[in-house]
C-alpha positions in Angstrom: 14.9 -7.0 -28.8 15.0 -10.5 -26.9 17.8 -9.7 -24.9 15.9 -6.0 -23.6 12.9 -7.9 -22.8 14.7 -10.8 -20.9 16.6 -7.7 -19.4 13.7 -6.5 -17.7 11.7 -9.5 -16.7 14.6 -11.0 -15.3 15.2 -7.3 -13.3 11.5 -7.4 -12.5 11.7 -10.7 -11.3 14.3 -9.9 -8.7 12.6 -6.8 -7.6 9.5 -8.7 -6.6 11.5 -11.0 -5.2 13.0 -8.6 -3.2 10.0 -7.1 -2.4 8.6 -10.0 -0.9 11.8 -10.7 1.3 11.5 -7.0 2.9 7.9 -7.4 3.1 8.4 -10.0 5.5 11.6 -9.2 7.6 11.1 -5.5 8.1 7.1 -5.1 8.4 7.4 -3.3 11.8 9.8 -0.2 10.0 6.8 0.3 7.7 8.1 -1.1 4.6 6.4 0.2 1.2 8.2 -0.4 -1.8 11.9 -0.9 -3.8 13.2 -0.1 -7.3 16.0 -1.2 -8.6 17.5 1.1 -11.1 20.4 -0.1 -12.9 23.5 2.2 -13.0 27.5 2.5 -14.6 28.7 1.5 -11.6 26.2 -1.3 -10.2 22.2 -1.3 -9.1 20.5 1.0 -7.6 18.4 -0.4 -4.9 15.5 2.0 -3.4 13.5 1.1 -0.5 10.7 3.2 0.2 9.5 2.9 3.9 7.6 5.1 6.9 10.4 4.6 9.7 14.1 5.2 7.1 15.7 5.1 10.5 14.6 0.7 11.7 16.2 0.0 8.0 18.8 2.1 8.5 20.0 0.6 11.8 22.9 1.8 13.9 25.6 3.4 12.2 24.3 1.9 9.3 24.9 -1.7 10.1 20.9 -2.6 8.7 22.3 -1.6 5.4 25.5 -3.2 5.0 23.9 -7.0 5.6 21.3 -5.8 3.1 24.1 -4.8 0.4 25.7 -8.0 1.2 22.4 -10.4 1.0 21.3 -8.5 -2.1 24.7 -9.4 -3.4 24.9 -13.4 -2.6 21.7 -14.3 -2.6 19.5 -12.1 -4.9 22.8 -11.9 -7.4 22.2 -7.8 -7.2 25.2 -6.1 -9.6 27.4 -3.8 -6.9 23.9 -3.3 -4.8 23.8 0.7 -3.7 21.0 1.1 -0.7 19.2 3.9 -0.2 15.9 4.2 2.0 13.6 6.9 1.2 10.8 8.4 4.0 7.4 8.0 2.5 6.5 11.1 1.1 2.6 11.0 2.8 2.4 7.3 4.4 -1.3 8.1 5.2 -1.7 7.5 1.5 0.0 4.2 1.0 -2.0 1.2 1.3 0.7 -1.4 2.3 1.6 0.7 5.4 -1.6 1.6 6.4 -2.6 -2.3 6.2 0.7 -3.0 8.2 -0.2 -0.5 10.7 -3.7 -1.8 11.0 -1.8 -5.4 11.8 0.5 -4.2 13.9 -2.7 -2.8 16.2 -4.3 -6.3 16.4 -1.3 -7.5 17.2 -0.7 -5.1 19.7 -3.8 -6.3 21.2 -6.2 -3.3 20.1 -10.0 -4.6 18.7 -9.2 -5.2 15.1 -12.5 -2.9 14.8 -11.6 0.0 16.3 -7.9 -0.1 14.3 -9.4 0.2 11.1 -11.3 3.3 12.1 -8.3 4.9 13.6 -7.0 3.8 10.1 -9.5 4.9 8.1 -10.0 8.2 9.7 -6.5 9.1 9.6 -6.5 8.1 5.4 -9.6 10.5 5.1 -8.0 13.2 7.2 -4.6 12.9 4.7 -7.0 13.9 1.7 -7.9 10.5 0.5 -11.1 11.0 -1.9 -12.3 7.0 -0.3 -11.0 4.1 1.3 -11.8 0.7 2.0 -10.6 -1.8 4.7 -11.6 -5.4 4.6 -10.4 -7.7 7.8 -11.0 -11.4 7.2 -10.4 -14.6 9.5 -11.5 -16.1 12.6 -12.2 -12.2 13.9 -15.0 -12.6 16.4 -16.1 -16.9 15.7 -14.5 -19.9 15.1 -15.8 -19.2 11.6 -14.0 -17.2 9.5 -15.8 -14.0 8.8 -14.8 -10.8 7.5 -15.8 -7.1 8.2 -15.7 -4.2 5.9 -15.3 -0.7 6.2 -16.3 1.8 3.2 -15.5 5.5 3.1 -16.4 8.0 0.3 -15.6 6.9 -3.3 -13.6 3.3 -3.8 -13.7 2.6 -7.6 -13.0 -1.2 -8.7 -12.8 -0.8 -12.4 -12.3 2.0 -15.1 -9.4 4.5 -15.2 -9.5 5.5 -12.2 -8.3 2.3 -10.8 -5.0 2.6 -12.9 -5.0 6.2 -11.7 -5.6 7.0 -8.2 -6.1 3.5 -7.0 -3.8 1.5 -4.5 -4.0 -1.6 -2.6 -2.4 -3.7 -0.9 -2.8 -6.8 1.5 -1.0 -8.3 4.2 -1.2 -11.4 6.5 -1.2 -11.6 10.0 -0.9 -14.8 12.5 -2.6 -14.8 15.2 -3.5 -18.0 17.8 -7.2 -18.0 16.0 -5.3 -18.8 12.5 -4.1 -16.1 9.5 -5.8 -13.2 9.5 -5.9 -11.0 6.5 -5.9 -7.2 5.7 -7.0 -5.6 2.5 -6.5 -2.1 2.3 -8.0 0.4 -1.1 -7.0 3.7 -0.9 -8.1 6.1 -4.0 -5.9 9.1 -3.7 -6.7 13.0 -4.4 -6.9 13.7 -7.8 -8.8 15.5 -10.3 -12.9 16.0 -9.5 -15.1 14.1 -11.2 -16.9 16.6 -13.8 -19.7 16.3 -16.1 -19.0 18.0 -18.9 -23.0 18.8 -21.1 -22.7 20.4 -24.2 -26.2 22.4 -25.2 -27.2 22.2 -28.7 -26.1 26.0 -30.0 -25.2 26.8 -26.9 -21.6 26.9 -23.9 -20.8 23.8 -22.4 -22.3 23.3 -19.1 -20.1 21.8 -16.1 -21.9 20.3 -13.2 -19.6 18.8 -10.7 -20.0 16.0 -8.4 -20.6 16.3 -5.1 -16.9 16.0 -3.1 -15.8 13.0 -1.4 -16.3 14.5 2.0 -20.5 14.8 1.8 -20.8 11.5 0.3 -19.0 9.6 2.9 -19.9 7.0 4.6 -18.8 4.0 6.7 -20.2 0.6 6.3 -19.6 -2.9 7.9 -20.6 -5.9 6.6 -20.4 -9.6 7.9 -20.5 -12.8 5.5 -20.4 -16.2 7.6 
């Protein structure tokens, strides 16, 4: 039983590190996620990301120094790449974050990137999302602004659920700016289920995501 659990901490330990190093070298392809499966013949290496193609490379030469550096320096048994297209990016917080980074840094107002980003979430189906911007954003002071849309749930089930987030960092000449993305994905509607005495259950739904949303800012000196 030791040896299983020192099995998979030490292969979770490796994925996260991993995770990190893509993270950081291969924001601009749109980089989500990796699993590592482990295999007969050597580990499975799975790297989830919205543009396949930048990790990829030509002719696949992206792919071979990432066999080889998962290899020497991440001591990955027989590493097999594969990248994997996002199935709905629109939905996944770490892209949508890097996306809202790449804008800034692009030179767009770091306000009007997180509407286009939280507009285009909403319009994938998203039942809320919520996009916090911190740093020295309009000030010397750090400050941060918020934007709220429909439901974003913090605790409960849901949160295991339907809940993703991620955050990334962006430098800029002001200092480190950072981007929190919460995206609550489609799933089931929330129903109230009241049971009469001596009578049918009664379901009342909630109203849906779309008629209670709403966009907020707020500021905090």
């Amino acid at each position: 039983m030791v040896d299983i659990k020192s099995h998979f901490i030490g292969l979770n330990l490796i994925r996260l590190k991993i995770d990190e190093f893509l993270s950081k070298n291969f924001m601009r392809a749109g980089y989500s996620k990796v699993d590592l499966v482990k295999t007969p013949l050597g580990t499975r290496v799975i790297i989830y990301a919205d543009r396949p193609s930048l990790l990829i490379g030509r002719k696949g030469q992206t792919i071979k120094q990432l066999t080889e550096i998962f290899e020497k320096y991440f001591k990955v048994d027989n590493p097999q790449v594969v990248v994997t297209q996002v199935e709905n990016p629109d939905l996944d917080a770490r892209i949508v974050a890097t996306r809202v980074a790449l804008a800034i840094e692009k030179g767009y107002h770091f306000r009007r990137a997180a509407f286009v980003a939280l507009r285009r979430v909403l319009a994938a189906g998203a039942q809320g999302v919520e996009i916090i911007i911190s740093g020295k954003i309009i000030s010397e002071r750090a400050k941060y602004e918020k934007l709220r849309a429909g439901k974003v749930y913090k605790a409960g089930q849901h949160l295991d659920r339907l809940s993703d987030r991620a955050v990334i960092h962006l430098l800029r000449k002001p200092g480190i700016y950072g981007i929190e993305v919460y995206i609550v994905k489609p799933g089931e509607p929330d129903d109230v289920i009241a049971i009469r005495e001596g009578g049918a259950p009664e379901v009342t739904q909630t109203s849906s995501p779309q008629s209670q949303s709403n966009v907020e800012g707020g500021k905090q000196a």
